[in-house]
C-alpha positions as CSV (number, residue, x, y, z in Angstrom):
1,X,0.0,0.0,0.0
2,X,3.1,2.2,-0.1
3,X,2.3,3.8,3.6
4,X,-0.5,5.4,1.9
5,X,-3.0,3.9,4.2
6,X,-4.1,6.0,7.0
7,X,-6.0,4.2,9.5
8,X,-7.5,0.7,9.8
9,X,-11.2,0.3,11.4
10,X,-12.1,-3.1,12.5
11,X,-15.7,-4.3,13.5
12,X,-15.6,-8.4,15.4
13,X,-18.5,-9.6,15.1
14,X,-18.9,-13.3,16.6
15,X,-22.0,-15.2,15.0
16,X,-23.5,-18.6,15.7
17,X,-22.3,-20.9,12.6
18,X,-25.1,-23.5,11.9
19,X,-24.1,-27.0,12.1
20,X,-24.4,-28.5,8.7
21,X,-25.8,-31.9,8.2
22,X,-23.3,-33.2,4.9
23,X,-25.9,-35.6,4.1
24,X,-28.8,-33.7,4.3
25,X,-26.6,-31.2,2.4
26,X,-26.0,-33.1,-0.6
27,X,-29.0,-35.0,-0.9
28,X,-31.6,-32.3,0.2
29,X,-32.0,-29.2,-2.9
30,X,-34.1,-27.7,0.3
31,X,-31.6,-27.7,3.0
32,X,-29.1,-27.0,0.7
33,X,-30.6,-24.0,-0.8
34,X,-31.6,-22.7,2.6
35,X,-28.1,-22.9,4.1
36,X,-26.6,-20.9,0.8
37,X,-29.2,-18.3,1.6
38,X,-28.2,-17.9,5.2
39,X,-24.5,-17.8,4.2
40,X,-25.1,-15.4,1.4
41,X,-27.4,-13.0,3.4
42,X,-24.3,-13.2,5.9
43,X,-21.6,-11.9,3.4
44,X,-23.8,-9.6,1.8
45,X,-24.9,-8.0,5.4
46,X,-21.0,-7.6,5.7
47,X,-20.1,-6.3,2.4
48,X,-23.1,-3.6,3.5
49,X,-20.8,-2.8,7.0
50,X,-17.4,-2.6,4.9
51,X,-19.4,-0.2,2.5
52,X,-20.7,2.0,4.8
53,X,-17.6,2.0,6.9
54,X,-15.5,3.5,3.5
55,X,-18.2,6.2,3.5
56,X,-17.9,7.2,6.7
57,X,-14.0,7.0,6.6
58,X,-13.9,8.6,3.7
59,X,-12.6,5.8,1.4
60,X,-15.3,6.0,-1.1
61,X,-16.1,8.8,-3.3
62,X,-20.0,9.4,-4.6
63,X,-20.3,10.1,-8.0
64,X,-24.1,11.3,-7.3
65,X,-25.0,12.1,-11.1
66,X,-24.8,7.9,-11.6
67,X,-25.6,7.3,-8.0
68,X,-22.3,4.9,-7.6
69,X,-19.7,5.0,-5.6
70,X,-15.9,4.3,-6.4
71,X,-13.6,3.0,-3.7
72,X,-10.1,5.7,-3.4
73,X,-8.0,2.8,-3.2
């Protein structure tokens, strides 16, 4: 990063990992499906913190004519 980073925020957040049944897994589309959405809903809910965490810090800049946002870095 060539020293050009300027501070670090970190958020822990310990969450309750559901046991997974590898049978059931593999041979249930259901319990399959509804452990990928759990999972996904998980990684999205922290791609939302990371995103609103380069706001705030000012990592992000809005480009509010196309309503996006570009990362600085």
């Amino acid at each position: 990063m060539h020293g050009k980073i300027k501070k670090i925020v970190m958020r822990i957040e310990v969450l309750p990992v559901l046991e997974v049944d590898n049978l059931r897994y593999f041979s249930e589309p259901k319990y399959r499906v509804d452990f990928q959405r759990w999972l996904n809903q998980a990684w999205e809910e922290k791609d939302e913190q990371i995103h609103q965490l380069m706001i705030k810090h000012g990592a992000v800049k809005t480009d509010s004519s196309k309503g996006q946002n570009q990362p600085l870095i």
